[in-house]
N, C-alpha and C positions, 0 to 999 in steps of 0.2 A: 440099060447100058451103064450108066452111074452107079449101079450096084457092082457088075460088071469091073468096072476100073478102080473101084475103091475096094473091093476083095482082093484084087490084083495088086495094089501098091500096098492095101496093110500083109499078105503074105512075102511082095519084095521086102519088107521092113521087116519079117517073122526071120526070113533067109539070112537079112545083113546082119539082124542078128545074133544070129546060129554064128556067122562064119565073124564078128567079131568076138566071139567070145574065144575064138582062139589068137586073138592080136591083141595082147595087153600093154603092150607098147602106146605112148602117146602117136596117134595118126601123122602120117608126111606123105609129098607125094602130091599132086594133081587131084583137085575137088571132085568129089563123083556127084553130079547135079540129080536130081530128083524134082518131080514135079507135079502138082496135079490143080484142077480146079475143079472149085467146090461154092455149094450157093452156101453163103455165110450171111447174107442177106434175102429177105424176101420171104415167102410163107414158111419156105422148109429152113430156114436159117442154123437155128438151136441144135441139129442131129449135127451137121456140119463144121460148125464152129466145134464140139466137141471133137471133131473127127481131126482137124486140123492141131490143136492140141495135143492129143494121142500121138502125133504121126511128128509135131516139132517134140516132144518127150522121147519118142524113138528115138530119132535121129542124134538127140541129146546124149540118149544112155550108148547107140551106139556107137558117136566119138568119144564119148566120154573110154570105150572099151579097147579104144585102138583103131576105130573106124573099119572100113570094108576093105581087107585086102590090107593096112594098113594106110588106107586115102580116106578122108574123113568125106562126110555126106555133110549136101549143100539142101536146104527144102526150098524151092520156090510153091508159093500159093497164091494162084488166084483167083477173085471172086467171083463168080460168071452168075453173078443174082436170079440162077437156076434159067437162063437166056440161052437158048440152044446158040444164037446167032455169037453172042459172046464168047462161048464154053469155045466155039470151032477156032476164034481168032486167038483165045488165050491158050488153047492147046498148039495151035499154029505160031504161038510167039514162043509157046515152049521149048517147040523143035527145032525153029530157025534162028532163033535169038540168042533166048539161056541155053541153047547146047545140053537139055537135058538129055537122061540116057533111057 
C-alpha cells in the first residue's frame, strides 16, 4: 500500500512538473497543499528520509518554475515511524486539517 501512495505522489510530482514547465512566471494565487507520510524513523527509516528529500527538491524546482497552474506547491510530511495506527491519524490530519488535495 506504501508503495502504492509513494508511486502515486512521486508521478503527481512527475505531472506538476510537466505542467510547470509551461508557467515561468514567479507562482501567485492560493497554495496547492500536498501531502504524504513516510516512516523517517524506525527500521525502514533511510529509503524514506531520501524519499522526502526528492519530493521537498520537487516541489522546490517546481515553484522555483512557476508552480502548478501558476499556485506554488505547499509539502506537508509526516512521520508515522512505519505505525499503521499513526499513518491513519496523520493521513486523517492531512484531509481534515492541512486541507491537502
Amino acid at each position: 500500500m506504501k508503495r502504492l501512495v509513494t508511486l502515486s505522489l512521486t508521478l503527481l510530482l512527475v505531472f506538476a512538473v510537466l505542467i510547470a514547465g509551461c508557467a515561468p512566471a514567479a507562482p501567485k494565487g492560493d497554495t496547492i497543499k500536498i501531502g504524504a507520510c513516510l516512516a523517517m524513523t524506525g527500521s525502514s527509516s533511510h529509503p524514506n528520509t531520501n524519499m522526502k528529500y526528492f519530493m521537498l527538491s520537487a516541489v522546490q524546482d517546481i515553484n522555483d518554475a512557476g508552480g502548478v497552474l501558476g499556485r506554488p506547491l505547499e509539502l506537508i510530511v509526516y512521520d508515522d515511524e512505519l505505525n499503521a495506527g499513526k499513518s491513519a491519524t496523520y493521513t486523517r490530519k492531512l484531509v481534515t486539517e492541512d486541507k491537502v488535495c
